[in-house]
N, C-alpha and C positions, 0 to 999 in steps of 0.2 A: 051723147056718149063721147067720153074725151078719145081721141086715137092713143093706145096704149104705144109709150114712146115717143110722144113729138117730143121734140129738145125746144127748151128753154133757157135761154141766157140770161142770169139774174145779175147784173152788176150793183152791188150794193160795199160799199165800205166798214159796215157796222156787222162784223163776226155773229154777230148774234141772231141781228136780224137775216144773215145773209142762209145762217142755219137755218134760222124756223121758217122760209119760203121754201130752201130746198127740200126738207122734211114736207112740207107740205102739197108741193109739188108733185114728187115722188109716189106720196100716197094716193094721189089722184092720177098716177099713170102715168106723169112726164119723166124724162131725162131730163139731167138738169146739169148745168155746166154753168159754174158758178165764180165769178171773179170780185175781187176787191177793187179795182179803178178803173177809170177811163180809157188810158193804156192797154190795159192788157184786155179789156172790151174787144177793140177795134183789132185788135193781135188775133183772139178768139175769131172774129169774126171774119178772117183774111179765108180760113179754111173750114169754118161751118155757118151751116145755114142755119138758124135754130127758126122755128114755126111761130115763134114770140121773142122779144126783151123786154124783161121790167130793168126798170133805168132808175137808178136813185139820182139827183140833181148836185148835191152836195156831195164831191167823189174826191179823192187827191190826185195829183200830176196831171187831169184832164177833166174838167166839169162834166155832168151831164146833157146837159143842153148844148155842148161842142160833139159831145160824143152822139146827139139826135141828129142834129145837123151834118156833120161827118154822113152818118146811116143814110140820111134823105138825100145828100148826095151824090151818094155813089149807086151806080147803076144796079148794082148785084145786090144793094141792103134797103131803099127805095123803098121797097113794097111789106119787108116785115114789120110789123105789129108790132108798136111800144108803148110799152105803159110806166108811167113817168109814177114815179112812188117815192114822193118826200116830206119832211117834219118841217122844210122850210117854206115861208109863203111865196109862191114864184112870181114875178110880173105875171099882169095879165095878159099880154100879147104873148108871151111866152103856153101860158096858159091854152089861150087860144088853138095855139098853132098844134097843138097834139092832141090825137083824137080819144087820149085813153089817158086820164091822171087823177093818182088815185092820194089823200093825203093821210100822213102816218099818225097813230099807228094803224093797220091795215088788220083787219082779219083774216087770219088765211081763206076760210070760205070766200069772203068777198074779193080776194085775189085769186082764186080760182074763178069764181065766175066770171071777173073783167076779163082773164084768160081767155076762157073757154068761148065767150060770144067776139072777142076780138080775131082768134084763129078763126071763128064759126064763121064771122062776116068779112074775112079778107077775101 
């Protein structure tokens, strides 16, 4: 059962897409705080903790994969759960390195569940 509430940090670029994860989020219980770029990510992330991030890779003024690295470097963001969710083909060292990546388009059921066992097993 989801905890009614954990926040969720969706950074994604694409309005639309960025809609139908919070929508779907929501309806499975999460709070959801939801941003357009890499910047305002890491801005978000100065003053909350969210239980997850889905990370799109392809972001303007900050890629994703700066803004994972950023995460995994700092001591406070280290430990949360990301799940990397993009239309582009990534390296595969890239690939490698993240324990949760999901390629578009995404169901929301199947983004809930990568969710839901990635909070489950942190």
């Amino acid at each position: 059962m989801v905890p009614l509430y954990d926040t969720i940090l969706v950074v994604e670029d694409d309005a639309a897409t960025r809609e139908l994860y919070r929508t779907a989020l929501t309806v499975a219980g999460y709070h959801v705080i939801a941003v357009g770029d890499g910047i305002d990510a890491l801005r978000t992330l100065e003053h909350e903790r969210p239980a997850a991030v889905i990370l799109d890779l392809a972001l303007p003024r900050l890629g994703g994969m700066e803004v994972y690295k950023e995460l995994r470097a700092q001591p406070s963001t280290r430990d949360i759960p990301v799940i990397i969710v993009t239309g582009t083909d990534a390296r595969e060292p890239e690939r490698n390195s993240v324990g949760h990546f999901i390629r578009k388009p995404v169901h929301p059921g199947r983004l809930i569940d990568v969710i839901s066992s990635a909070i489950e097993h942190h």
